[in-house]
Structure formats: C-alpha cells, structure tokens
N, C-alpha and C positions, 0 to 999 in steps of 0.2 A: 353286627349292627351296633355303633355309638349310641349311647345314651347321655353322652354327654349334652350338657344345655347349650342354645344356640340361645346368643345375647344380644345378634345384631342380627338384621336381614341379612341371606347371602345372598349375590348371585349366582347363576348357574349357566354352565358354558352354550345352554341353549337360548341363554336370551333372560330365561323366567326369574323367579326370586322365590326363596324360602324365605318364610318371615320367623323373627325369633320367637321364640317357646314362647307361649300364653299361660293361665293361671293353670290349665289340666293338664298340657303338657310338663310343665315344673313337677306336681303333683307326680306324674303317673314314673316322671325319670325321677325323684328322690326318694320313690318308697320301692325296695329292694323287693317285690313283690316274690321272687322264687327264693327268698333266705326265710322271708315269710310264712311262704309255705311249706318250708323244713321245716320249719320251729312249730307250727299248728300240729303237722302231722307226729313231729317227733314226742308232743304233749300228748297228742293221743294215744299212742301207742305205748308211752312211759304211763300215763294216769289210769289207775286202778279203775274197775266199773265200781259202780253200789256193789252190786252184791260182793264181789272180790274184798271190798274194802269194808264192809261187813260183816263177814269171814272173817278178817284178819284183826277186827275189833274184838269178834267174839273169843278168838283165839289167846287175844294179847287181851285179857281182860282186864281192866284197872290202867292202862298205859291210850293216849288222846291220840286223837285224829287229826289234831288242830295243826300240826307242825309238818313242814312240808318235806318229801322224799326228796332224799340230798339228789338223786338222780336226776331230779325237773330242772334243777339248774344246767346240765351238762349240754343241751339244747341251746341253750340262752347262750352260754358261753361259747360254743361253735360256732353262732351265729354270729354273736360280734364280735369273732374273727374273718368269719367270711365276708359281714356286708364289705368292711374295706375294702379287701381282698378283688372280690367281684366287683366293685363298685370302680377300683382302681384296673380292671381291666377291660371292663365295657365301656371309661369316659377316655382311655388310653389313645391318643391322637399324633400321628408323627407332627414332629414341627411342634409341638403344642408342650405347654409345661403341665404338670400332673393336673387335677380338677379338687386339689385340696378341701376347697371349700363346700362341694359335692359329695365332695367321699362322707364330710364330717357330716353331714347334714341327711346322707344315707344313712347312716350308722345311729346318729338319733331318733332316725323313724325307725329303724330295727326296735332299738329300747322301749321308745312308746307303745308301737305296736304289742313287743312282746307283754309291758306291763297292762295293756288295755286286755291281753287274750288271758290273764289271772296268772295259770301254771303256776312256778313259784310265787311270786310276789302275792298273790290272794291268802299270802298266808302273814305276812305284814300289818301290823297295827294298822295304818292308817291306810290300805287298800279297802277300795270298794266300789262295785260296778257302777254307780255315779259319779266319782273321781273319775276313773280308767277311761268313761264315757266322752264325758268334760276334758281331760287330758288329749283324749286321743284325737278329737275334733278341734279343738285350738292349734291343736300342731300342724293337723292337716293343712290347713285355711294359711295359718302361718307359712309355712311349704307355698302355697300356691301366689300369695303378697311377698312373698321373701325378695326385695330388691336384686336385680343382678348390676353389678358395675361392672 
C-alpha cells in the first residue's frame, strides 16, 4: 500500500473519485509510525531500570548519572536511516518521480518524535518535557497545514 500523498482528486475507473489527503491524512502519511516504534522499544530495552541504574551508581561510586549511555544513540541513528529508506519505498509510484519532499519531511518527524521520547537528548542542556511537548505538537499541526503544490 502507497502512502504516498494524493494532492489532487482522482478519478476511478468505476465512475467515483478519491478526494486528495485532508489535514489527518497528511498527519498519519508523514509520521513513520513503525521507525517510531523501533526507536520506543529499542529505548526501552537499551534504558536501565531504577534499581539497575542504582546498582550501578552504587557501584561506580563518585562517577554521575547525568550523561547519557553512548548505546541510546544507536536507535536514533538506525532510524534516521531507515525513515528515508521506508519512506522512499512505501511513496515509490511507477511513472512518478521519487516523493522528495515526503521523504524529507518523514525523517523530520523521526527527529522530533525521537527528541520529544527524551532517550539521548534528555540528557542536553536545553532539553526538557515542556520544550519536547511544545516541539512536538507545532510540528504535528505544521505536518497537517503543510501546503502541497
């Protein structure tokens, strides 16, 4: 199934018409939703619990908690190879030139998303679940007003 964006009404060889993407439909085709949920799970699964990570404080005693496990990047990074990747084979249309400006604008919802879920970045000066909040719903909105020509 294409997820590429529909910009004009089409017709259909039975008569009917698809009308082009609305503001949810834009929405739900430029956020990579399954790169998304690698990156959640692979956080999970990479992020220490409390008590693991208080073990590991007591152990390392005198050495901070504050800086983040080079490993939480490795997720992040995977993924913004893949949203292209995916994104450039699910808008992939014969007769049609690539969906550039789709692809780009997937791969920007990977970033936001991933910096709104903390992982690395909660570990950045200026991160904080009020930004990442703020962030991530301007972009959403943006995503769904984003003109097509």
């Amino acid at each position: 199934m294409s997820i590429r964006l529909r910009r004009t009404t089409l017709q259909t060889t039975t008569g009917s018409s698809v009308p082009a993407d609305g503001v949810l439909d834009k929405i739900v085709k430029l956020i990579p939703s399954q790169v998304i949920a690698f990156y959640t799970a692979a956080l999970v699964w990479l992020t220490p619990t409390a008590t693991e990570a208080g073990r590991a404080a007591a152990s390392n005693a005198g050495t901070s908690l504050t800086s983040p496990d080079p490993k939480l990047w490795i997720p992040f990074v995977l993924g913004l190879g893949l949203t292209p990747l995916l994104t450039w084979r699910q808008t992939n249309e014969e007769n049609k030139p690539p969906a550039y400006l789709q692809i780009a604008l997937a791969t920007g919802s990977f970033v936001v998303w991933a910096f709104a879920t903390g992982g690395p970045f909660q570990y950045l000066s200026f991160w904080s679940k009020g930004i990442a909040a703020v962030v991530l719903a301007a972009y959403t909105v943006f995503l769904g007003l984003f003109p097509q020509k």
